[in-house]
N, C-alpha and C positions, 0 to 999 in steps of 0.2 A: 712781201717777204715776212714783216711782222703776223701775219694771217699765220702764210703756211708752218711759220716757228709755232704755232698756237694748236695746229688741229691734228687729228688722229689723222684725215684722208683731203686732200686739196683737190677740186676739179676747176679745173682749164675750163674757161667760158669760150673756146675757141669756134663754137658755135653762133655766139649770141650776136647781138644785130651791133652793126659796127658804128661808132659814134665819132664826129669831123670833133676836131678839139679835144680829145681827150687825150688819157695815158697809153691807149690802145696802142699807137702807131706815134707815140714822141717820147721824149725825156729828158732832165734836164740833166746836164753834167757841171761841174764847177770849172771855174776859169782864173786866169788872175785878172779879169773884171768883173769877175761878182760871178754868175752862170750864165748860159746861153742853152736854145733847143737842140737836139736832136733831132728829126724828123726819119720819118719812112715813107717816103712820096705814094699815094696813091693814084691809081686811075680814074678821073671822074669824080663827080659830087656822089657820093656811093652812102651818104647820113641814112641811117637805118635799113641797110642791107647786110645779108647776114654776112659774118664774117669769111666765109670758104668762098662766099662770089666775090669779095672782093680782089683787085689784080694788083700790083705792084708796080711801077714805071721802072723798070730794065736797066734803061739808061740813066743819064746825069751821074754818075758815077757813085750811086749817094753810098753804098756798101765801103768805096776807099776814104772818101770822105770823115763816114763816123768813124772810121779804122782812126783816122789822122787824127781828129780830135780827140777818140781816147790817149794814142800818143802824145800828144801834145801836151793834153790836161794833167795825164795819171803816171806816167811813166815815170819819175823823181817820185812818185810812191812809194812807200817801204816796200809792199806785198807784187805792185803789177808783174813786173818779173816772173814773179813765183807763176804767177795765173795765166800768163800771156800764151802758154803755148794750147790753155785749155780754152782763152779767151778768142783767138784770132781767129780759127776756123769758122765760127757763125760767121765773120766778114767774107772770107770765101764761097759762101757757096752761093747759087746764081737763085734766089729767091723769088717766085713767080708773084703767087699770091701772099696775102697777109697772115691769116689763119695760123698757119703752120711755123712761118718766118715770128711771130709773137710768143709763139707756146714755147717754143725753142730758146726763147730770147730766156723767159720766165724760169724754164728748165736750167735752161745754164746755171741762171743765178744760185738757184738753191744749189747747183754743184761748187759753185763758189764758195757758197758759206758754207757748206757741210751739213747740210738738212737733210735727214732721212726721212721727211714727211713723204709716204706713197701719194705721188701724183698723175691724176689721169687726164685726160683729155675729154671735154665732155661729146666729141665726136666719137669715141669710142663708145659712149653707154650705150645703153638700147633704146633704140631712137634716137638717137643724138639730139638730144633738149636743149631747147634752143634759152629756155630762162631757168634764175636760179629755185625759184618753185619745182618747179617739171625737174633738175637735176635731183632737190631733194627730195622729189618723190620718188624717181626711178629707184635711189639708193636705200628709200625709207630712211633716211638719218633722223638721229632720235634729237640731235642739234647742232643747229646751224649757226654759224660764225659768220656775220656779214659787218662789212664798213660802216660807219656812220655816213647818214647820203643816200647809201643803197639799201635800203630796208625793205626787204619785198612788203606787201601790201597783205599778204596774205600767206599763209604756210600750209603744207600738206597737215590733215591730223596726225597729233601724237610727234608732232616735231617742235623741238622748242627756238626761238629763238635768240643770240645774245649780239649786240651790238658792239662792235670794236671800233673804241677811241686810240687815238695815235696821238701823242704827246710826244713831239720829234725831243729825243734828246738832242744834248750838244756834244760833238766830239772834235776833235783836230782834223781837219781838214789840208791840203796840200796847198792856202793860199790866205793869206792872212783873211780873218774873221770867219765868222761862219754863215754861212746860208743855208737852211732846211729847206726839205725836198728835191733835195738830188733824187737821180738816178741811186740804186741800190747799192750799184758799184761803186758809187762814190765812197763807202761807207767798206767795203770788204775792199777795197785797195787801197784804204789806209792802213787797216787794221788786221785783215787775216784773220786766224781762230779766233780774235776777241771780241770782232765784228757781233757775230752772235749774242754775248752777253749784250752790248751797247743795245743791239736793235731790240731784245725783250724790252729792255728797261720805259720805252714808251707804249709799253703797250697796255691797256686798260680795257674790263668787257663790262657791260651792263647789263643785269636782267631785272624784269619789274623795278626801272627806275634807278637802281642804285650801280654804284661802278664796284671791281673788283681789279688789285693788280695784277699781272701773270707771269 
């Protein structure tokens, strides 16, 4: 979220090769014991297959499940209320594969927070590029915004790149103390419109070495 608060144009990696442990397909939400995962079950051991092959498990109920747990968790929030009727329907729908069931998820958020960053999907470009090089090439971007961690190895000419640090602020939270690294919604269901200010305020880029705040 902190990225797409940051950039002119966001692309969906809903192409790139799917990775077992990561943010892809979990997240964490707050609890009144500390946090706990989310998960999105997948089919099979599917570590570096691209993301549109991968399937979804139908069953175990896992779609009412995360429903329950954001009730559970966020509901006594100031904001959920307000968001729930734009929040519930991603639990409804019957989600095959992952791909789409992700990019949706990301989507959402930014309608959450109220971001008007234009975001595409990298299954849409030409060719649907499967890495962040190959997206910044289809679009020639004159500069790229990547995480710290992910730094491609290499860039298109004539593209520059800057490295984005996350320095999790602190905010209130719905349970006493605070834990960093929630899910995003942890963060706009306490807060609402002021979400946005909080989430800039960690954000930091670096080019040639030195940081900049944003």
């Amino acid at each position: 979220m902190a990225i797409i608060q940051q950039v002119d144009h966001f692309v969906l990696g809903n192409t790139f090769p799917y990775r077992q442990q990561s943010f892809q397909n979990r997240s964490k939400l707050r609890s009144p014991q500390g946090w706990h995962w989310i998960t999105i079950p997948v089919f099979g051991n599917r570590d570096g297959a691209p993301m549109p092959a991968v399937k979804l498990k139908t069953g175990g109920r896992w779609r009412e499940k995360h429903w329950r747990s954001f009730l559970y968790n966020y509901r006594t929030t100031m904001y959920f209320e307000h968001f729930k009727a734009t929040f519930r329907p991603f639990f409804e729908q019957a989600w095959k594969r992952l791909s789409p069931c992700v990019s949706r998820s990301v989507e959402l958020l930014t309608e959450l927070f109220g971001l008007q960053t234009p975001i595409t999907r990298a299954s849409a470009l030409d060719g649907a590029p499967e890495t962040t090089v190959d997206v910044a090439r289809v679009l020639g971007a004159e500069t790229l915004l990547a995480p710290s961690g992910r730094v491609p190895e290499s860039l298109p000419e004539g593209t520059d790149l800057r490295v984005v640090e996350y320095d999790h602020p602190t905010y209130r939270q719905n349970f006493e103390d605070f834990e960093p690294g929630m899910s995003a919604a942890d963060l706009v269901f306490n807060y609402g419109p002021e979400a946005r200010r909080i989430l800039a305020k960690g954000c930091a880029t670096r080019a040639d070495g030195s940081f900049s705040e944003q």
